[in-house]
N, C-alpha and C positions, 0 to 999 in steps of 0.2 A: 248344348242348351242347358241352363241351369235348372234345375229341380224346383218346385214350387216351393219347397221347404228353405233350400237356398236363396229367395229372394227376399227370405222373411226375417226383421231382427228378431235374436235373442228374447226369452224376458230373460234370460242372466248375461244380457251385453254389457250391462253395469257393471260386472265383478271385475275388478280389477287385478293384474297378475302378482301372485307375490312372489315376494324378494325372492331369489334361490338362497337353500340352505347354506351358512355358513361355513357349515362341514362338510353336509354330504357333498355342495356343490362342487367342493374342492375336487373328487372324486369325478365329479360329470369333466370337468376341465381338464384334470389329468389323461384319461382314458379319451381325449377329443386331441391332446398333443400326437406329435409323433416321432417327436425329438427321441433317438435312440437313450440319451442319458438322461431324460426326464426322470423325474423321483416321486414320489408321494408320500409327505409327513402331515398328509392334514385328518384322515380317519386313524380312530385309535384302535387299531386290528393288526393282531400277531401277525409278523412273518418271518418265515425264516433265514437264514442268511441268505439264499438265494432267493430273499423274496418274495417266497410264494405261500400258502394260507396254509397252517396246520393243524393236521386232527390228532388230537394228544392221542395217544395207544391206550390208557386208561378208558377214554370216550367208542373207543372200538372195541374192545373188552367187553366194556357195562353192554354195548349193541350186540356183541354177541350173545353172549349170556339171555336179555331180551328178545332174541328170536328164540334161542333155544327152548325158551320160559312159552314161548306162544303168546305172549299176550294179546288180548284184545285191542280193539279200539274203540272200546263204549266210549261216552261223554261222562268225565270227570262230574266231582261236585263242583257248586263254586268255587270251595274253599279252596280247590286242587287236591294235588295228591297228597293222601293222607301220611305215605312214608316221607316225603319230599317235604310237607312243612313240617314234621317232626325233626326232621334230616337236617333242612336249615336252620331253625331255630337255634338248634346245638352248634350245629357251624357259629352263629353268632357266638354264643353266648358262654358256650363249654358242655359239654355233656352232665348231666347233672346237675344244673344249674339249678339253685330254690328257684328263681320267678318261674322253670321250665315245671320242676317237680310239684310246686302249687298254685300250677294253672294260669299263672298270673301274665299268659305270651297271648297275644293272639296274631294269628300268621295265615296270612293268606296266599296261598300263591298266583303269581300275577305276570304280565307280561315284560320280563325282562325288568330293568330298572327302570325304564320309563314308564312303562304300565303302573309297576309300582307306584312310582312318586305319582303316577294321574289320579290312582286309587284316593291315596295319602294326602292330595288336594281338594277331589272332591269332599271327602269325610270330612277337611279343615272346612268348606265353604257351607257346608251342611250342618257341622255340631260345635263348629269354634267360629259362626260367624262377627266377623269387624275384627279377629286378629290376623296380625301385618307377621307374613311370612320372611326375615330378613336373609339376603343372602351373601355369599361372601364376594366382594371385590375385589377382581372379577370372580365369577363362575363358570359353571359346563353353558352355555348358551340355551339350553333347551329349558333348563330351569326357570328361566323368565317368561316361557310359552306356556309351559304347562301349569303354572298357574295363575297366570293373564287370563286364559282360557279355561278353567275353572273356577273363576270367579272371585279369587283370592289375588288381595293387595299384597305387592310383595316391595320391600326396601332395600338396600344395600347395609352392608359393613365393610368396617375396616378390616382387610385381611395382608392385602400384599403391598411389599415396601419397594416402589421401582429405584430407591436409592444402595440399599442393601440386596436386591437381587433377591428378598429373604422375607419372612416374616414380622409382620407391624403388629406384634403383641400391645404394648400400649395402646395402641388407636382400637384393636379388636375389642380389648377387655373395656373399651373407657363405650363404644360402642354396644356393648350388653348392658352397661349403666345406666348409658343414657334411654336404650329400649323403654317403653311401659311393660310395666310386673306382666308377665303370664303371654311375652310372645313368642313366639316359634323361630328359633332358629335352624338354619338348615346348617348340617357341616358333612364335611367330606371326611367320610372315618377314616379313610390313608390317600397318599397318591394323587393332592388336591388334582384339579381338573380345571382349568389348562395349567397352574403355574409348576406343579410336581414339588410345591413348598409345604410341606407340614411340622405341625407341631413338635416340641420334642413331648414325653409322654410328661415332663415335671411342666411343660405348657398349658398341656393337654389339663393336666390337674388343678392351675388356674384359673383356665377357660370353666371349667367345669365347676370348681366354688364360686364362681362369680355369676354362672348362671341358677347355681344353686336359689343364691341366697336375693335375686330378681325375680323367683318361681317361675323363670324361662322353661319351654319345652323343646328339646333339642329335637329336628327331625335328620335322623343319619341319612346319608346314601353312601352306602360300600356297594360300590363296582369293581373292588380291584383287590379284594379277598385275598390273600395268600402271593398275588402276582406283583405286588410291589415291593417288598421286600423278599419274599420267597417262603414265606412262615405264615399259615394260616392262625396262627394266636397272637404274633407282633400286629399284623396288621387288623384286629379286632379288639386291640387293647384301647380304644377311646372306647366305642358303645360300653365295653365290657366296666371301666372304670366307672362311667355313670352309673351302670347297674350296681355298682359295688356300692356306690354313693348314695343305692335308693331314689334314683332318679326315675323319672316316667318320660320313656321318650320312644318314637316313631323312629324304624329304619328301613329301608327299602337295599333292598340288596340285587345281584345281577351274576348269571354265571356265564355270561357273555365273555369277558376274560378271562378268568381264572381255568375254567371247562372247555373255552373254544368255543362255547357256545350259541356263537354271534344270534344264528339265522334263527334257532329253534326257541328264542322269546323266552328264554324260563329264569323267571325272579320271584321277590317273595315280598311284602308289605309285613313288618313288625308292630304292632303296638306293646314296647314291656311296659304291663302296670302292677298298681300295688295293690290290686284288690281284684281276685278274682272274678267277683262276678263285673266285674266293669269290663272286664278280659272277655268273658263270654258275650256281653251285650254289643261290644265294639267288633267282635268277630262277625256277631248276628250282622251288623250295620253295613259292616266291608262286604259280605257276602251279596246284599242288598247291591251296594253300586255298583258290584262285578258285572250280577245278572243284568241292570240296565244296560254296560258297557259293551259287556263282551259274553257274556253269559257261563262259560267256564273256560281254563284253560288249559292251552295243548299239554299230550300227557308224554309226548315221547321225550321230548329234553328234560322232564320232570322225572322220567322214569329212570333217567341216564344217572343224572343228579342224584338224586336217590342211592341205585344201585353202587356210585364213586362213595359216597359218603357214608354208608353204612355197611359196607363191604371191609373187614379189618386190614383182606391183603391191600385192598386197592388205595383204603386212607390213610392209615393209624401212621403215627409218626417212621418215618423212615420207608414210608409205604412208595407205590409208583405214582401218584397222581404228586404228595410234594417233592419226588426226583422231578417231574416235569415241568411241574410249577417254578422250584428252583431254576432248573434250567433255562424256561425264557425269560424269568428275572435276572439270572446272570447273565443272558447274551446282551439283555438291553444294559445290565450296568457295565459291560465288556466295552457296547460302542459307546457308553457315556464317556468313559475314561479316554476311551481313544479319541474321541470328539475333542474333549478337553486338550490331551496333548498335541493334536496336532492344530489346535488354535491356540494356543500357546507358543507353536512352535512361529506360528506365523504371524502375530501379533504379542509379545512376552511383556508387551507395556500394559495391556488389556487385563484385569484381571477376568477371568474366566471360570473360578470356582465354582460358583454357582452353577456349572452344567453336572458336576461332581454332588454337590452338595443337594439338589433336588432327587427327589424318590419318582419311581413309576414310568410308565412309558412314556410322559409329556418331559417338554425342554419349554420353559419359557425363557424365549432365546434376549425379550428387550429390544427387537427391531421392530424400528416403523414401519406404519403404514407403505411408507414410501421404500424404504427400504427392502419389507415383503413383496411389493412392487417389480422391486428389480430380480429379485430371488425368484421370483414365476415366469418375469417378461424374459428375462439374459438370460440365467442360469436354468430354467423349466422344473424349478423346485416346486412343489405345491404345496403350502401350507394355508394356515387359517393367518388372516389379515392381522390379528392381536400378536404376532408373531409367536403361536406355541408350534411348536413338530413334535410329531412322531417319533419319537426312538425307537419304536417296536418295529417302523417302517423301515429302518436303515441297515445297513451290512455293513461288516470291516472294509468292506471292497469299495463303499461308497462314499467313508468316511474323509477321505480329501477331497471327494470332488465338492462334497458338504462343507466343511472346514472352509474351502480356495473362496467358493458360493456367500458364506457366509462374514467374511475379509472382508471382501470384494465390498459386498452392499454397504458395512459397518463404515468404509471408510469412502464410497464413491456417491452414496445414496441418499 
């Protein structure tokens, strides 16, 4: 017999179901197959040739060391931890940096990159309201959420060229022109997300006089610090140029990559300015929306971060965290190449450069809808429908069946 409560409608019968995530769902789909050679290139989470999820030896290090330390588990400030935004900061920007030396950073730490950029939108809808947050075409998808849901209008730019496989410099820069003076642009500091297209740095130096002289505000997101090239300084040479240019701009950072970080949420919100007390006031502010948010944040993967980055064995050039860094940038650019020649081998009329030519764990591979279609329904590939994959997901071992996978749909689908 049913429950009295069970004969009763909802008051939230109304709500309607939403969409599944683009990405994560890719993940509920895969794990629901059962297909032995099913693949998954639609989250962007290390694995390693066989596979399977890993925890750098640096990151188990700094843990050790942390137990041995005893810490507690009090509740953090807002701000977070106090070594960890000094920690990052510098990861940005250089050790020693003037805007770090006169104050002029304010760093909060926050929940991974997304926390971040939530932070970084409500502060836009609260102290920069009626500016239009512009993003690049396309984007990470999340970016469109988070500040829909924060309140902030957000537009598109020219970024990516589907005839060059490559970068739309013209359309970008003619796109900051045509912006109104004093809007926010969002850029990806390396390893764009999804297409794995960026700038070269004499682009970057374009991009950056051109928004100069609009009095645009660049809002960064590095997620992929050190893991896209392998070089924690190459890959922080945009923000880093704006600073050199005296530019005032927002970055939100993520050690989700770079540290393995995924599960343990630790990121950091930037504001570099040019006057310190504007630096202190806008820290005051970010501390403000945390408390409503979230009220402080987790301290163990901030402890971790920390202990990596200002520990000299564990960082300092030649150290173990960029041998390991190195290392899963090399395995991914190891299946990039071999991606590349064995669709070559298999189609040589195709030009196929562009799986060489992009940075990062993304491939934006140029298959349709229809075509990603056949890649999930035939082959039991899982990716994101805009056709990016995973590189971080793939092995040498899986590189043909990917390659045959990927033939197959270009020329049946």
């Amino acid at each position: 017999m049913a429950s009295a409560a069970a004969s009763k409608a909802s008051f939230l019968g109304g709500v309607e179901p939403s969409p599944p995530d683009p990405i994560l769902g890719v993940s509920v789909a895969f794990r629901a197959c059962d297909d032995p050679n099913k693949l998954n290139l639609g989250v962007g989470a290390y694995r390693t040739e066989e596979l399977q999820p890993y925890v750098l030896e640096v990151v188990r290090e700094a843990e050790r060391r942390m137990i041995a330390a005893g810490h507690d588990k009090e509740y953090l400030p807002m701000q977070g931890l106090a070594e960890f935004c000094g920690a990052t900061a510098e990861l940005l920007l250089g050790k020693g940096h003037p805007a770090i030396a006169e104050k002029r950073v304010a760093t909060i730490q926050s929940l991974s990159g997304t926390g971040s950029l939530r932070v970084g939108a409500a502060f836009i809808a609260k102290f920069l309201p009626g500016k239009a947050v512009y993003l690049p075409s396309p984007t990470w998808g999340n970016h469109k959420n988070i500040l829909a849901d924060s309140g902030v209008e957000w537009r598109e730019y020219a970024y990516y060229d589907a005839s060059t496989v490559g970068l739309d410099l013209a359309g970008f820069l003619k796109s900051i022109d045509d912006a109104q003076e004093g809007s926010i642009f969002m850029l990806h500091g390396c390893a764009h997300n999804p297409t794995g297209v960026d700038p070269t740095l004499a682009e970057w130096r374009q991009i950056a006089d051109a928004m100069q002289k609009k009095n645009h505000v660049a809002f960064f997101d590095v997620a992929y610090q050190g893991f896209a090239s392998g070089s924690l300084v190459e890959d922080a040479a945009a923000p880093r140029l704006f600073a050199e240019m005296g530019m005032e701009f927002f970055c939100a950072q993520s050690y989700s990559k770079n540290l393995g970080l995924y599960a343990e949420r630790i990121g950091a919100l930037n504001a570099v300015l040019n006057d310190a007390t504007a630096a202190t006031n806008t820290l005051s502010q970010m501390n403000r929306i945390a408390r409503a948010m979230y009220s402080n944040p987790p301290v163990h993967g901030a402890r971790i971060a920390a202990t990596v980055i200002n520990d000299p064995e564990l960082f300092q050039a030649r150290s173990r965290w960029n041998d390991e860094m190195g290392t899963m940038a090399g395995r991914i650019k190891t299946v990039r190449r071999e991606l590349f020649e064995e669709l070559t081998r298999l189609n040589p009329d195709k030009d196929w450069s562009f799986v060489t030519r992009q940075i990062g764990m993304f491939s934006f591979t140029g298959l349709s809808p229809a075509q990603v279609e056949r890649m999930t329904g035939t082959h039991k590939i899982f990716m994101t429908k805009d056709g990016r994959i995973s590189l971080a997901g793939l092995s040498s071992a899986k590189v043909k069946y990917l390659a045959n996978a990927i033939d197959d749909s270009f020329r049946n689908a």
